[in-house]
Structure formats: structure tokens, C-alpha cells
N, C-alpha and C positions, 0 to 999 in steps of 0.2 A: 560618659563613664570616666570617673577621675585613673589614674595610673596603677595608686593602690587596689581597687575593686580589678582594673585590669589586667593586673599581676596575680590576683587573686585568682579567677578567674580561670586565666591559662592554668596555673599550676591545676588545679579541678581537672580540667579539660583536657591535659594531658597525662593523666593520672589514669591508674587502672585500678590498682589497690590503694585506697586512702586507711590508715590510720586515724581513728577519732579517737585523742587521750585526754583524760582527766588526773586533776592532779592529785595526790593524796587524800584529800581531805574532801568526799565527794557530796555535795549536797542535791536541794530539787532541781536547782537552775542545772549546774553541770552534767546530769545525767539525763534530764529529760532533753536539755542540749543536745547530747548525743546522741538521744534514739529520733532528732527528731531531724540530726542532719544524716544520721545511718536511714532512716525512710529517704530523704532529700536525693545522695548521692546514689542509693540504691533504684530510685525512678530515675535517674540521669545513666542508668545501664553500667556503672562501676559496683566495684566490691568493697561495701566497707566493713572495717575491722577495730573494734569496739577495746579499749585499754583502759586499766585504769590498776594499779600495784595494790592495790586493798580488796578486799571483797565487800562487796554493795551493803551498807548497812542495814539493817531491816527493818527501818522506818521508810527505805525507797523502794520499799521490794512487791510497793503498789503499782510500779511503771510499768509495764509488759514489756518487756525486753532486757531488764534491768539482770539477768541470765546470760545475754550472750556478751556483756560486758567480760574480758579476760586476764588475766592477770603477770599473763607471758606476752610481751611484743613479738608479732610474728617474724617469722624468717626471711618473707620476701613482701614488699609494700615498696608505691612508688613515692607516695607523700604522707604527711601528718597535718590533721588540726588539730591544736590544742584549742578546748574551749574555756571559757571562765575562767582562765590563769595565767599571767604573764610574769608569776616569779619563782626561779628556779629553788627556793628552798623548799616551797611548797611540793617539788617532788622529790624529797628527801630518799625516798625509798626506790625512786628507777633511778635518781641519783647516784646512788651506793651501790647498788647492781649492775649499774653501766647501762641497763637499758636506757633511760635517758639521751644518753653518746649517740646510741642508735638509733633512736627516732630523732634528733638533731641533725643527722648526716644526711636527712633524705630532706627536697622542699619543704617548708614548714609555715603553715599559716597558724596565727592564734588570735582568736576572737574573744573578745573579750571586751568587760564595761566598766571594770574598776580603775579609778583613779590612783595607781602606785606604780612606783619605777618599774620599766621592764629591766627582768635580771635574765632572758630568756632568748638566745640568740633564734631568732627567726628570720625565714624569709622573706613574709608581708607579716605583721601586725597590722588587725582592724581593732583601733580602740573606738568602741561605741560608748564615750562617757555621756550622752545626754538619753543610753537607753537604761532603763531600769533591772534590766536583765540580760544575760547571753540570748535567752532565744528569743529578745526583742531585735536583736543587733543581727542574729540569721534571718526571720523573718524580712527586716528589711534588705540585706543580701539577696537574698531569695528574688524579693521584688525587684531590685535594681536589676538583679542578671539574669531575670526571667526563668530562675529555677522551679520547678516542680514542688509546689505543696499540696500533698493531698492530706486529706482528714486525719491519718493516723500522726504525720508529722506536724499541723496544725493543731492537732491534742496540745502534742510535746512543746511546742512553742507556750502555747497557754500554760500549760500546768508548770514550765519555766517563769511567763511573768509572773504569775498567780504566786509562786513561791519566793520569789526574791523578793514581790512586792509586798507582802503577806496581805496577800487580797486587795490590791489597789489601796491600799490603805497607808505607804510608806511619801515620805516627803519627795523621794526622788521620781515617784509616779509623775507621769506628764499624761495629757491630753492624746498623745499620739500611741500610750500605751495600751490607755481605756478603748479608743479606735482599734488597735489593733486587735485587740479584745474582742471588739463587736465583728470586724470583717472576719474572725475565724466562725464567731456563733453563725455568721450569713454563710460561708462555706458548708458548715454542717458538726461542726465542732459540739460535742454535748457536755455543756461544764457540771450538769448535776451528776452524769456518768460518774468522770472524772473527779468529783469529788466524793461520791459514794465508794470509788475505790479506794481513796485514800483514806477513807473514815473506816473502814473492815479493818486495815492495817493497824489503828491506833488500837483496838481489841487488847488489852494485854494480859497477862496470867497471872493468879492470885500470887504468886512468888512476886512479878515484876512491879504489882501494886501495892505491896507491901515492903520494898524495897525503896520505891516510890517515899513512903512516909518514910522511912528511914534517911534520908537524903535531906528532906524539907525539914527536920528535926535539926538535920547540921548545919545548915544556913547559919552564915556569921554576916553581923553585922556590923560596919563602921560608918564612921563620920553621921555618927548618929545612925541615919537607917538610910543616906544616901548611895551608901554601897551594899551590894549582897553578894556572897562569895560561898562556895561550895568546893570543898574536895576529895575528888575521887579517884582514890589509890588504887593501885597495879593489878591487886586481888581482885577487886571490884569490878574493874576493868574487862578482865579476863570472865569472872563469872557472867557480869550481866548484857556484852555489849552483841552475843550473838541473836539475843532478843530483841535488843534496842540499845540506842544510845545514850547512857546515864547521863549526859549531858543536857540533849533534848528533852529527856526526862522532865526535867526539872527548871529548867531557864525562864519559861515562862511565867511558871507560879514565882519565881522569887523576883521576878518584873511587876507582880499584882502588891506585893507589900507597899502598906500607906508609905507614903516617904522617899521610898526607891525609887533613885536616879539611873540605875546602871547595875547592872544582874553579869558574873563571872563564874564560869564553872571549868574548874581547874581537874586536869588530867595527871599523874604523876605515873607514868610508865619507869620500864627498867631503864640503868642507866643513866641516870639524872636527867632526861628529857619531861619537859613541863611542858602541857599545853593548853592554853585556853581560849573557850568561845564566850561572848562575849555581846551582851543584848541591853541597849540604852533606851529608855523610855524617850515618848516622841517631847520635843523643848529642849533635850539635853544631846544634841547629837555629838557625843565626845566618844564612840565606842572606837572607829576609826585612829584618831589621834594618839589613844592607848594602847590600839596594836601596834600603829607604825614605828612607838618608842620602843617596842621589843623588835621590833624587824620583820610585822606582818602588817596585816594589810584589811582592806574589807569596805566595808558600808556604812557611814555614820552612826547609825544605828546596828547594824551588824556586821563585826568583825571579828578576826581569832591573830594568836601568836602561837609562837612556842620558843621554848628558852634550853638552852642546856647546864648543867653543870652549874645550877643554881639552886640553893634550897628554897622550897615551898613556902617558906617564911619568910625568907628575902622578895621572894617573886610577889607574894601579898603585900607586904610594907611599899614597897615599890610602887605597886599600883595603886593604894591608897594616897601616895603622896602624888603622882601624876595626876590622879583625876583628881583630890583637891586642886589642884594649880589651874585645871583645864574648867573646873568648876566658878571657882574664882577669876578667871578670866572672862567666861560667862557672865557673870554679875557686875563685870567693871564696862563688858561694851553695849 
């Protein structure tokens, strides 16, 4: 056992009440991460305690547990793990509330597989960059310290690669993901369960399908039809996002147009805060490098920012000129 896992380890071990937090912006990987280290620490005879400053979007609210997730940090906890996030703007919102301060003060491990600076004072960071997901990188934790995985935490792990990988289908998948894969289905793991529950949730209502076309109607195109760009204001926002996410919405299909290199769907909240997610077709992995120029972070293929006190025309032009550059830099190596 190297020094990090055995630091790891102890803080677990000595723990009573573990904090499991996510950070703002909570997707498949980060939540099924944490229900599926809230099973894990829960067989190890501790109490855990499920955070996260948002309420579950309800495109994830096919997770079963995705409820006890909470949106106050408790009053008394011995330790914190952050999963899937090792940069502090991403918790903009315990940021500002100080909750943050206070999950900081207590031991703090944060797991995680993305390749960007940590901005997040912890006690161990486990960066798992050659796994495809957070709950590839518990998974292997798990094994190395002989933790408890049973079936329902074994779901979470899966339905974590499954989703960061999008179905084993992403460049960063390895051999030892597809394995991981199989040694859950030999455990007892049922991935067609698990994804007929996810398919009930995509159900959406004549309101949210028709809003749907309204969105793919705005689709702007540049640099010919290399880019695709969508955005959806504050109203919008507000009206459609306790249904679903208008971003999700729509990302994909504007990934499907002939031509499309890179699909962006911009958020325009109060306050002049800009946010966008951010989906690069497979040969072009620049999605990454265009967040990081705003100050985010993510997946060559899937990543997000968010900007302040910037207008929505400037944030567009911007990104038009970085990803010709990053495009054209493609083409010269």
C-alpha cells in the first residue's frame, strides 16, 4: 500500500461521520459516486452524509438515493470526501455560504480523474487520471483496501463508468474499464435493470417536447457548421430546468448536425454569470482546452466553464476564435 491510499485509509478508519460532497454542477459520474461510496462507508459500519448545494437535477433522479443527497452540511462530521472535483470554483455556491470553510476544516480526501489543477486544499487527493471515471478510481480503492462492495454500490460504480464513458464508447475508456465492467456483471450487477431505469426518466411531457423544438430551431451556426451554439436565458432557466435540463436537452442533437465539430449550450443566469457545457464530436477532442481558457475544466470531449460579467456576445465570439485556433492547430500536426 503506497502512503497516499494509506492516508486515505486511516482518515476512513478513523472517521465516524463521513461527509460525501459534490460540487455544483452534479452529473452521472458524481452522484452515482456517492451513492455508491454512501453504500461502501455504510457496510464499513460509519455514517454517511450525502451534500451537494443544488438540488439533483431530474435527469438523475433515476439513481435511488438521489433524495438523501442534502443541501445543508451537517453540524457535526468527522471527515469529507469530495468526489469528481478538485477545483474550488466549481463550488461556487458552499463557496459563498461558507459552507465550504467548513467541510475544509475537517480531514478531507477528494477523488477524482480529471486532468486540471487542483484549486481545493485537501488532506489526500487521489487523482485517478488513467481512470475514465470517479467510480472507476473507488472501485479500484475499494480493491486495493479491501472495502466492501456489494451489488447496490457495484450498480453505482457501473452506472458511474457507463455515464462518464457514454457507454464505453469514449477515447479515454481502457481495457481495465470494460474488466471492471464485467467483474461487477460476475458479482451480480444487472446493467439492463439499470438502464431501463434510466430510460423511464427520459419520459418527458408535451410542454418539455415542444420546448425541445424550440431550442433546435435556435441553434446558431459558425465557422461554417463546425460549431453549434445554443442559448438559454434566465426565464428559461427558471421555467424548464425542474423538469430537465435545457442543456441536456439538446447537446446531443446539435452534435448529430452534418459538419459539427463541437456543440455548446450556454446558460445566461442573473447577474451576468455565463455558463456553458460543452460536447466535442470523437477526432476533434478540443472541448477540454476551451474550457480551461475560460477557467474550467473537464474531458476532451466533455467539458463546461463559466464566466462572469461578460456579455453573451463576447463569450460567443471568444469561443469561436479559440476553437478556430485549436482547430487549426489540429490540421497543422
Amino acid at each position: 500500500m503506497n502512503d497516499k491510499l494509506e492516508k486515505l485509509n486511516d482518515i476512513v478508519k478513523n472517521a465516524k461521520k463521513i461527509v460525501i460532497a459534490q460540487a455544483d454542477n452534479p452529473d452521472g459520474d458524481s452522484l452515482a459516486s456517492t451513492l455508491a461510496l454512501e453504500e461502501i462507508i455504510h457496510d464499513m459500519g460509519k455514517e454517511p452524509l450525502l451534500y451537494c448545494a443544488i438540488d439533483m437535477p431530474q435527469h438523475l433522479r433515476h439513481l435511488k438515493g438521489w433524495d438523501r443527497v442534502e443541501k445543508d452540511v451537517p453540524k457535526q462530521f468527522d471527515a469529507v470526501i469530495i468526489v469528481d472535483c478538485s477545483s474550488r470554483t466549481l463550488f461556487e455556491i458552499a463557496d459563498t455560504n461558507g459552507q465550504l470553510s467548513w467541510l475544509l476544516a475537517k480531514p478531507t480526501i477528494i477523488i477524482d480523474h480529471h486532468d486540471t489543477p487542483e484549486t481545493l486544499q485537501a488532506t489526500i487527493t487521489y487523482d485517478a487520471l488513467s481512470a475514465v471515471s470517479t467510480g472507476e478510481a473507488i472501485y479500484e480503492i475499494a480493491s486495493m483496501l479491501s472495502w466492501p462492495v456489494s451489488i447496490n454500490a457495484g450498480s453505482m460504480i457501473a452506472v458511474s463508468i457507463l455515464s462518464d464513458s457514454l457507454g464505453l464508447m469514449t477515447e479515454q475508456t481502457t481495457s481495465r474499464s470494460i474488466r471492471i465492467i464485467a467483474e461487477l456483471v460476475e458479482k451480480g450487477v444487472n446493467l439492463t435493470e439499470l438502464d431501463d431505469a434510466r430510460k423511464q426518466t427520459m419520459r418527458k411531457s408535451q410542454e418539455l417536447v415542444r420546448y425541445k423544438g424550440t431550442l433546435l430551431q435556435r441553434i446558431e451556426y459558425a465557422n461554417n457548421t463546425d460549431i453549434a451554439m445554443i442559448t438559454i436565458p434566465w426565464k428559461e432557466i427558471e421555467t424548464y430546468s425542474s423538469q430537465y435540463n435545457p442543456s441536456i436537452l439538446v447537446l446531443d442533437d446539435m452534435r448529430l448536425t452534418e459538419g459539427t465539430k463541437i456543440a455548446i449550450a450556454f446558460k445566461q443566469y442573473n447577474r451576468g454569470k455565463i455558463t456553458a457545457k460543452i460536447r466535442s464530436n470523437y477526432g476533434f477532442p478540443i472541448a477540454k482546452d476551451l474550457a480551461e481558457h475560460f477557467g474550467g475544466g473537464g474531458h476532451p470531449y466533455a467539458s463546461g466553464f463559466k464566466v462572469n460579467n461578460k456579455t453573451i456576445d463576447d463569450v460567443k465570439d471568444e469561443c469561436k476564435k479559440i476553437i478556430a485556433n485549436l482547430l487549426d492547430d489540429m490540421s497543422i500536426q
